[in-house]
C-alpha positions as CSV (number, residue, x, y, z in Angstrom):
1,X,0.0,0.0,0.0
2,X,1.5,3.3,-0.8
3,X,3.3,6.2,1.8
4,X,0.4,8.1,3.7
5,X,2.2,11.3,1.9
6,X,2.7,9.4,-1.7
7,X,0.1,11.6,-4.2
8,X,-1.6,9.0,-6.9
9,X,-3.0,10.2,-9.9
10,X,-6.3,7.4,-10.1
11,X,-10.1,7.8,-11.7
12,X,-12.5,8.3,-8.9
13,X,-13.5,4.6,-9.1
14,X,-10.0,3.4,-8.3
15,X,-10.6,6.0,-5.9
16,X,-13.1,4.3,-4.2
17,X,-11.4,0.8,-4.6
18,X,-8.4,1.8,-3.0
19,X,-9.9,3.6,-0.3
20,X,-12.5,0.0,0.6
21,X,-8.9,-2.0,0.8
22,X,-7.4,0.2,2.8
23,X,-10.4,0.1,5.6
24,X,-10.2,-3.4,5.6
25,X,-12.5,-4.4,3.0
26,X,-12.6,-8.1,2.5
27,X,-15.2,-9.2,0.1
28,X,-16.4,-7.4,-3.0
29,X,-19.6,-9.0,-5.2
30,X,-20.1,-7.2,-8.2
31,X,-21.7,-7.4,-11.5
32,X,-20.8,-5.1,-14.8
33,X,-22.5,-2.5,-15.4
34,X,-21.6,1.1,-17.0
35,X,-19.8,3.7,-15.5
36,X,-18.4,1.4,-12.5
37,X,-17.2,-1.2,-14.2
38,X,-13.2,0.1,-12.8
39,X,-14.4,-0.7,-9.9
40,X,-14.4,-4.6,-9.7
41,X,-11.8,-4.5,-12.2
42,X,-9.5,-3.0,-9.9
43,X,-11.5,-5.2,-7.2
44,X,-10.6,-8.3,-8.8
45,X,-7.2,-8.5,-8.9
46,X,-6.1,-6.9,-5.6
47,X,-8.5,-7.9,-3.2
48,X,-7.4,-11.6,-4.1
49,X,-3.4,-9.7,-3.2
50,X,-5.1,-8.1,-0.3
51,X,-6.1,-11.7,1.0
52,X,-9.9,-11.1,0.4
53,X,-12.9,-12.6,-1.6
54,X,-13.7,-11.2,-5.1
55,X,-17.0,-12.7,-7.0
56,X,-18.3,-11.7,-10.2
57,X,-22.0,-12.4,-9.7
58,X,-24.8,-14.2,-11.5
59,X,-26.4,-10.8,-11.4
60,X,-26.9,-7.7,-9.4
61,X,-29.6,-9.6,-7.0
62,X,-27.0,-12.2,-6.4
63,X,-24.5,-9.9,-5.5
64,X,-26.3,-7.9,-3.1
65,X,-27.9,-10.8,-1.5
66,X,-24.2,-12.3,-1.1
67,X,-23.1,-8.7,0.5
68,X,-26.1,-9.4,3.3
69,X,-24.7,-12.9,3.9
70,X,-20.8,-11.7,4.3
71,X,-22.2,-8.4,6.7
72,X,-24.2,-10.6,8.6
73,X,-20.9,-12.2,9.1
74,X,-19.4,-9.3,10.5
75,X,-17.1,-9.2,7.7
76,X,-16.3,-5.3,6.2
77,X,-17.9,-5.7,2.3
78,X,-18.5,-4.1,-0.8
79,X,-21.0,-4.0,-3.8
80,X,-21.0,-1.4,-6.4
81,X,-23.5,-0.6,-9.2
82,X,-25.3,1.3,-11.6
83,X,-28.3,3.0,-11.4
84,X,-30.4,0.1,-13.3
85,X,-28.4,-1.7,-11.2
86,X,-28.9,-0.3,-8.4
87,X,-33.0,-1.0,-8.5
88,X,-32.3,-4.6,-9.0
89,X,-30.3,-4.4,-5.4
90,X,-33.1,-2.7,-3.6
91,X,-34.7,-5.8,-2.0
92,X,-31.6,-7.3,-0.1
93,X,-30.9,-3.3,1.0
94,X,-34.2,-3.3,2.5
95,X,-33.3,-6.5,4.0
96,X,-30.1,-5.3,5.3
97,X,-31.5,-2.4,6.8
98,X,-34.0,-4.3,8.8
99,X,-32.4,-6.7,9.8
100,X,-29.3,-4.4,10.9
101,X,-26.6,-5.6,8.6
102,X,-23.4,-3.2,7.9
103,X,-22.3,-3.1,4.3
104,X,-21.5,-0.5,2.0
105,X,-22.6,0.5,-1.7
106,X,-21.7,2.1,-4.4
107,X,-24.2,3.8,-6.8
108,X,-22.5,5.2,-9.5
109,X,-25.3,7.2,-10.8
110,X,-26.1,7.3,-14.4
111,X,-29.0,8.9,-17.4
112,X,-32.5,7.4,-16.6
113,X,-35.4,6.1,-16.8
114,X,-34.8,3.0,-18.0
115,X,-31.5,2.2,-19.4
116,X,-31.0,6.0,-20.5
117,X,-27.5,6.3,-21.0
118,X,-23.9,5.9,-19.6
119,X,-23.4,9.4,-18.8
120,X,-23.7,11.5,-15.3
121,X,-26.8,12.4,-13.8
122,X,-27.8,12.7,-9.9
123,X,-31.4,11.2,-10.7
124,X,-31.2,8.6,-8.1
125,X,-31.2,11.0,-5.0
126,X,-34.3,10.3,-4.3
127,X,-34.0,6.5,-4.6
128,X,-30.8,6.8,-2.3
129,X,-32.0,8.8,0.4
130,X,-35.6,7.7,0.7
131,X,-34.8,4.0,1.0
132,X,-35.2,2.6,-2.3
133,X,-36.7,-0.2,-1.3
134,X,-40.1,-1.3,0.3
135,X,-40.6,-0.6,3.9
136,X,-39.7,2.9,5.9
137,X,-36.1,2.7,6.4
138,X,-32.4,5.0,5.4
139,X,-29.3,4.8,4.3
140,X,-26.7,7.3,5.5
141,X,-25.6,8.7,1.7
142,X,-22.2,10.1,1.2
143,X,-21.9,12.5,-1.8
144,X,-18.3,13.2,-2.9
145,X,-17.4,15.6,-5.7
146,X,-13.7,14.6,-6.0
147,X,-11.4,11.4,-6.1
148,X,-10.2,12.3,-2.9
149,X,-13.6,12.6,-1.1
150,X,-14.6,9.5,-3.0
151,X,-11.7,8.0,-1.1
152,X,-11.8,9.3,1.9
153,X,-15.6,8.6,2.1
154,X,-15.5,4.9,1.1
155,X,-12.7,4.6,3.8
156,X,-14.7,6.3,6.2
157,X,-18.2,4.1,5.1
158,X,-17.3,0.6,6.9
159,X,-16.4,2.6,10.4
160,X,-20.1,4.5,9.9
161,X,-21.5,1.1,8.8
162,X,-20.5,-0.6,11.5
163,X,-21.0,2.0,14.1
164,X,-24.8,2.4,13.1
165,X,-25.0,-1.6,11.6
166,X,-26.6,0.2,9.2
167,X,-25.7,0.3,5.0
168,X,-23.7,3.1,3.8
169,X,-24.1,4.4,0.5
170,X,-21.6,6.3,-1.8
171,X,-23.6,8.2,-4.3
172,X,-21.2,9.7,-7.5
173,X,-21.9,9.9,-11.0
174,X,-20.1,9.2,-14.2
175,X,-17.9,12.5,-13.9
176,X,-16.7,11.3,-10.3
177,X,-15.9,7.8,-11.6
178,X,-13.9,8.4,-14.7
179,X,-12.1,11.3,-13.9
180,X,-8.9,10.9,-13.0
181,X,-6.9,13.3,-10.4
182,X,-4.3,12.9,-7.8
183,X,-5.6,11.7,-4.5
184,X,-3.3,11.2,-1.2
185,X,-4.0,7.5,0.4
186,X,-4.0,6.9,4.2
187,X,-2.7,4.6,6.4
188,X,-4.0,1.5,5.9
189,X,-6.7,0.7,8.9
190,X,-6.2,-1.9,11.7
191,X,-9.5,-3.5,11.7
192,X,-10.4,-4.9,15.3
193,X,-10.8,-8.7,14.9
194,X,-13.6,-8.8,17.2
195,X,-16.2,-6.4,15.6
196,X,-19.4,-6.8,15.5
197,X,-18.4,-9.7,18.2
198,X,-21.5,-9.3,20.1
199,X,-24.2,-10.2,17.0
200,X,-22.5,-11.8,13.4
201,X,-22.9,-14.6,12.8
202,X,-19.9,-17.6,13.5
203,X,-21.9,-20.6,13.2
204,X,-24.1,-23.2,15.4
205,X,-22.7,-23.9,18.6
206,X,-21.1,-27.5,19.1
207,X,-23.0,-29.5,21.3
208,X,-21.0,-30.2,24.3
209,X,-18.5,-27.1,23.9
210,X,-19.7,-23.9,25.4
211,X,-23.2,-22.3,26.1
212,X,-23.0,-19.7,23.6
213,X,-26.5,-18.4,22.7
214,X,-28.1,-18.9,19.7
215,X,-28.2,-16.3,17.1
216,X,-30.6,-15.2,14.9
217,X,-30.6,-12.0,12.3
218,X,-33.6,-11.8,10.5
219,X,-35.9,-8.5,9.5
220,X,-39.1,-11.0,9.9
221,X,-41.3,-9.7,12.8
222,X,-44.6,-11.3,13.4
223,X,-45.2,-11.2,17.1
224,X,-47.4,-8.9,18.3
225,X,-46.6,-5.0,18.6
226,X,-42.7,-6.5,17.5
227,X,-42.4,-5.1,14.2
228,X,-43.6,-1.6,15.7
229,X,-41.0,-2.1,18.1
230,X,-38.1,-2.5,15.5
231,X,-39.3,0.3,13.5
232,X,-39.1,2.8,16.8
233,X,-35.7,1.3,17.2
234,X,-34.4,2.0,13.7
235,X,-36.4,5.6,13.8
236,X,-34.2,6.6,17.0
237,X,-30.9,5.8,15.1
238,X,-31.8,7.5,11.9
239,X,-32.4,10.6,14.6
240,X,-29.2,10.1,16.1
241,X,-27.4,10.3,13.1
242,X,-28.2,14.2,12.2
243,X,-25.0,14.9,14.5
244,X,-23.5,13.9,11.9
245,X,-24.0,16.3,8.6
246,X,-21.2,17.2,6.5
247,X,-20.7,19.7,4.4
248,X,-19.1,22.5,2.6
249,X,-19.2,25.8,2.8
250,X,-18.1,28.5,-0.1
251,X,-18.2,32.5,0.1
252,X,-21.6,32.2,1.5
253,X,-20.6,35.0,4.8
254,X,-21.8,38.0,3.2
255,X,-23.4,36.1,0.1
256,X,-27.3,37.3,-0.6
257,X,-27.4,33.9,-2.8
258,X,-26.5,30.9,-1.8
259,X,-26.1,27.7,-4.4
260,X,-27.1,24.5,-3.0
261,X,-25.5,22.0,-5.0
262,X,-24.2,18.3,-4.2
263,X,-21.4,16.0,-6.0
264,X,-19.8,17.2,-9.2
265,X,-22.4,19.5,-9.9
266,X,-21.5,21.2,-6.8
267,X,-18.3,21.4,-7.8
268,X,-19.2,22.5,-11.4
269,X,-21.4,25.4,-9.4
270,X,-18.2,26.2,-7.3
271,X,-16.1,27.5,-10.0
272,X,-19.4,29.3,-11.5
273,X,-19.7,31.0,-8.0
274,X,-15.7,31.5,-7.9
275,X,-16.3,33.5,-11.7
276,X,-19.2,35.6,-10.6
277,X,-18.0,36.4,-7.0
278,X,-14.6,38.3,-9.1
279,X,-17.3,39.8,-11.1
280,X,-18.8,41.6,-7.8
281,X,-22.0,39.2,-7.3
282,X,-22.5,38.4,-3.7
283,X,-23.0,34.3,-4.4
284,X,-22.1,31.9,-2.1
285,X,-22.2,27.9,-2.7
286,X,-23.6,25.6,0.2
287,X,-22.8,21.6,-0.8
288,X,-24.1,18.7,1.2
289,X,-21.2,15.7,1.8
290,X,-24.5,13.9,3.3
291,X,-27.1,13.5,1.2
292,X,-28.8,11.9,4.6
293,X,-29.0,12.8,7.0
294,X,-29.6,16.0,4.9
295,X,-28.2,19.2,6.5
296,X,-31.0,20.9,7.5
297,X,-30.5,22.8,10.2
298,X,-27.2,24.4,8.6
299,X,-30.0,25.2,5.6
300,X,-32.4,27.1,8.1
301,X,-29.7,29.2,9.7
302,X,-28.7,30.7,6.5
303,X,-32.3,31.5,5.8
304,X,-33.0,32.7,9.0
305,X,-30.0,35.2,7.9
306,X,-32.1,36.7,4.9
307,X,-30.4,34.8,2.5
308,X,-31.8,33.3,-0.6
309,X,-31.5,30.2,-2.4
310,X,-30.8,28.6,-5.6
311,X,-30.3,24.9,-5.8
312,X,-28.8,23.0,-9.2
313,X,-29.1,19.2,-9.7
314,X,-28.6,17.2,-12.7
315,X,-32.3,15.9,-12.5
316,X,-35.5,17.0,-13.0
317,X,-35.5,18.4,-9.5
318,X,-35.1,16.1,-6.3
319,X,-33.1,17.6,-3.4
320,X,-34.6,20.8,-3.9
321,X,-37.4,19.0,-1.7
322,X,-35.3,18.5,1.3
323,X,-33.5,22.6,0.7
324,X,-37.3,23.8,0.4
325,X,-38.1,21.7,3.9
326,X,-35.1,23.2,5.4
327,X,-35.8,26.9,4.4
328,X,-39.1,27.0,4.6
329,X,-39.8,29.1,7.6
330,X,-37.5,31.8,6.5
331,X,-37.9,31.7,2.6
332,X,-38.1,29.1,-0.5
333,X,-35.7,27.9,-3.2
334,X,-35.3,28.2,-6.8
335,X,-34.3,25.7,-8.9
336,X,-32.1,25.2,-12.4
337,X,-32.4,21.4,-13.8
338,X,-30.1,20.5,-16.1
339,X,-31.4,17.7,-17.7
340,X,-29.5,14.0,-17.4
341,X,-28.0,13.5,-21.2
342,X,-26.2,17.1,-21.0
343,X,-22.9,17.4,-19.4
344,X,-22.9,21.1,-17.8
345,X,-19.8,24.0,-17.4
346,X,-19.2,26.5,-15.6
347,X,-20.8,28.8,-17.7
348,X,-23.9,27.6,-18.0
349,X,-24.4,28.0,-14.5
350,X,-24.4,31.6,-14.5
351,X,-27.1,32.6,-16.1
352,X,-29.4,31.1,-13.6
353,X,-27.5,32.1,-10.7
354,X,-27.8,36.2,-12.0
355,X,-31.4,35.5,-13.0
356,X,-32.2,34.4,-9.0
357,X,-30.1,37.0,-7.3
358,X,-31.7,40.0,-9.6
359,X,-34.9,38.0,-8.5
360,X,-36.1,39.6,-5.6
């Protein structure tokens, strides 16, 4: 594994490889499927170096259902995907979640509906923040708009998984996957041989040696007032979790507009806001890290401030939801789609951004 202070120069889905290995990653199912397909590529050969499992699944059902097995396990494991993917994964996700599994995802977001195409889009934001699946449950959602934050985020994803036994989803794009930019690797992570000693799975105890209890993980409820009860439990931990937003903050001190943008096109709107503030405009950019928990309360305080709001996605409109939620005691949001099938710059950003702040 390379020097802590070594710089690589890797697309953001070796990115994202590198930094599951170095956390201690030891299986990885996966299925190919466009714009990930780097990842169990590079998944393939060095998790067999790193002394792990790599399977190339049946399909994407198979590998997701193998991800629940290995987390129920107590093992640190991978999937990644595709949006279309992705859909075809949401049953065992719901499973994992309910039944308190760890794992982490990737969802390398892609055009839709359907099969659309292999280029960027953030269309699955509501699919990856809502629970995609059936039932009421989350996901925490990690948005990175670099290499490095696609690193340091899947590195950080089995600690939070574990910590919460709860999946962990990192949601990029196309742009975040194929790109390729220098990122600065950690130190390889020491992974506590007895985590998650206290509920995986190890097996039937042998009759005659030792009274260890017997263990069950299921997300199969049927006793009275039960399944109510496992619903309040998993309710109080998606609560606990708002401690822990992330996010960044650009020019928005003195800005009388702020951007709210997540994942590359946050960091497309960045340099838009970057050209405009040298131009005079007061603009500011506010991007969310966590998709959910959503930063809300970081949202509200800037409105309560007098300051307006702009957000840009590249969908028809989905997080704007949760920014209009957050604001909306103070003010409201505008919103600037750009449609999945375009690939935005800079400049097209500006338009809108004028357009809201002479809006008043």
């Amino acid at each position: 594994m390379a020097d802590k202070k070594e710089r690589l120069f890797v697309k953001g889905n070796e990115a994202i490889a590198m930094g599951a290995l170095a956390a201690g990653c030891k299986c990885f199912f996966g299925y190919p499927i466009t714009p990930q397909n780097d990842i169990p590529e590079f998944m393939s050969k060095a998790m067999v170096e790193a002394g792990g499992e790599f399977v190339q699944a049946e399909s994407e059902v198979a590998a997701a259902n193998m991800l629940l097995g290995a987390g129920a396990c107590g093992i640190r494991a991978m999937t990644s995907s595709s949006s279309p993917g992705m859909s075809l994964k949401q049953e065992a996700i719901s499973y994992m979640a309910g039944s308190e599994v760890p794992a982490v995802i990737v969802n390398m977001n892609r055009g839709g509906p359907g099969l659309g195409d292999i280029g960027p889009s953030q269309g699955d934001y509501f699919q990856s923040t809502r629970g995609g699946g059936h039932g009421d449950y989350r996901l925490l959602v990690l948005a990175p708009s670099s290499a490095q934050e696609a690193y340091d985020m899947t590195f950080d994803a089995f600690d939070l998984a574990f910590a919460s036994r709860n999946p962990v989803l990192i949601l990029g794009d196309a742009i975040i996957g194929q790109m390729k930019e220098p990122i600065t690797p950690r130190e390889p992570k020491k992974v506590d041989p007895n985590e998650g000693a206290d509920w995986r799975l190890i097996g039937a105890p042998v009759k005659g040696k030792g009274k260890r209890a017997h263990r069950v993980i299921k997300s199969l409820f049927l006793m009275d007032g039960e399944l109510a009860g496992q619903n309040m439990k998993l309710q109080a931990k998606y609560d606990a979790w708002k401690k822990m937003v992330d996010f960044e903050t650009f020019q928005v001190k003195d800005a009388e507009l702020v951007v709210v943008a997540f994942g590359s096109i946050g960091r497309i709107a960045k340099n838009a806001v970057r050209s405009l503030r040298a131009k005079g405009k007061k603009v500011g950019l506010f991007r969310p890290k966590t998709l959910y928990p959503f930063p809300e309360k970081q949202l509200e305080k800037l409105a309560k401030e007098g300051k307006r709001f702009l957000t840009i996605e590249h969908n028809l409109g989905q997080m704007v939801e949760d920014v209009r939620l957050s604001v909306r005691k103070y003010g409201d949001s505008d919103l600037f789609c750009v449609y999945p099938g375009n690939m935005p710059s800079p400049d097209d950003f500006e338009a809108p951004i004028l357009k809201a702040l002479g809006r008043k």
